[in-house]
N, C-alpha and C positions, 0 to 999 in steps of 0.2 A: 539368379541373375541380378546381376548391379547394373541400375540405369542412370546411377548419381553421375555429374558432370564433377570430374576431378580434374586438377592444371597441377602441370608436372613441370619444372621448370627443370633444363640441363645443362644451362651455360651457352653462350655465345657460338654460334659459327661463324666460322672462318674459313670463305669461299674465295681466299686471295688467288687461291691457287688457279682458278678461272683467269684465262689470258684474254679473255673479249664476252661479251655479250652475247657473241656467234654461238647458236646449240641449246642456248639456256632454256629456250621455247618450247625445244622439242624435247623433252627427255621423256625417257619409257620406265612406266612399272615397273619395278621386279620385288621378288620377297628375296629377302635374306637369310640364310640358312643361320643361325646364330652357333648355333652347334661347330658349325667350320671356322670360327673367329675364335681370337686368344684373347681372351679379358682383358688382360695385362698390355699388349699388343696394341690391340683393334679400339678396345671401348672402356678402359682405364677409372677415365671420367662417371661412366655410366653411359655416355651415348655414342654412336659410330661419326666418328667424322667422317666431313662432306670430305672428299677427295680421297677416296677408300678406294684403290685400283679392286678392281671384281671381275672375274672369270664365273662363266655358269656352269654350274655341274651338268654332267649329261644325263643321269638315271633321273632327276628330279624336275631338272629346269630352274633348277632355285639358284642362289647365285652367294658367292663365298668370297674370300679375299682371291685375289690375283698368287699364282704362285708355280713359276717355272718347272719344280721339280713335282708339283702331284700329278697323278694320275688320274683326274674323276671330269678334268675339263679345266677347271679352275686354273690349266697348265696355259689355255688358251686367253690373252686379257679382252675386255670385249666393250670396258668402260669404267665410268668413275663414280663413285655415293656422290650425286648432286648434293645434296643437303644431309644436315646433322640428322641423327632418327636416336629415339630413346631407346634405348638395348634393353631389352625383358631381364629379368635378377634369374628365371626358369633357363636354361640355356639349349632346353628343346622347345622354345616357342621360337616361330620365325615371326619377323616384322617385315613389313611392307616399306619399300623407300622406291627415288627415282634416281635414274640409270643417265647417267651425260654420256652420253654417244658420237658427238658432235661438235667438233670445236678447238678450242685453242687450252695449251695446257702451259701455267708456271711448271715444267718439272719441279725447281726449286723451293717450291712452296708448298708441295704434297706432304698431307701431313708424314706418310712414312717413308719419306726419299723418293729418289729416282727411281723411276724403271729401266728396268735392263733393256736391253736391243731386243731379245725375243721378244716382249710385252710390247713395246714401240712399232716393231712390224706386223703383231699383230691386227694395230688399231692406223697401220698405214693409210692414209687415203681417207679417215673418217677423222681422225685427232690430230693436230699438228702439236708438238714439240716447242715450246717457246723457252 
């Protein structure tokens, strides 16, 4: 076991995508299934951008990108990677981040576009659309 302190530096976030301060407070744990993310895709840089739309898996509880057409949950959207998180290089280790639930969204500012109208109705009532 290693108990040296190590600093990882990954770049800047970029929480433009935040339409208000409203939500910012409350966000919820979740781990991130790393395994259900595209490198290339999702964490490029090395780390998941903050505005990462996320759907939970239903076998695990763990929680993956947002994505209409699968089948494991993920089809359902349920919120957004608040903050940047450092992606593992192992791509069966999951990381822990927080969950924005609540609040106001740039669609235009998500780092991977817009969401569809399924994903939007999903988070009716908890997210507004800016």
């Amino acid at each position: 076991m290693n108990l040296q302190q190590t600093v990882r530096t990954f770049g800047m976030d970029d929480q433009s995508w935040l339409g208000s301060e409203h939500g910012t407070q409350a966000t919820e744990s979740c781990t991130l299934d790393t395994s259900t993310f595209t490198p290339a895709t999702h964490y490029p840089a090395g780390y998941f951008k903050s505005g990462i739309p996320l759907g939970q898996i239903t076998a695990s509880k763990k929680f993956g990108p947002y994505d209409n057409a699968a089948s494991d949950g993920r089809q359902t959207l349920v919120g957004f990677l608040f903050a940047a998180v450092a992606a593992p290089t192992d791509n069966t280790i999951d990381v822990g981040g927080a969950l924005f639930v609540h609040g106001k969204v740039r669609e235009s500012r998500l780092p991977l576009g817009a969401v569809d109208a399924a994903g939007k109705a999903d988070v009716a009532g908890s997210i507004r659309f800016i």
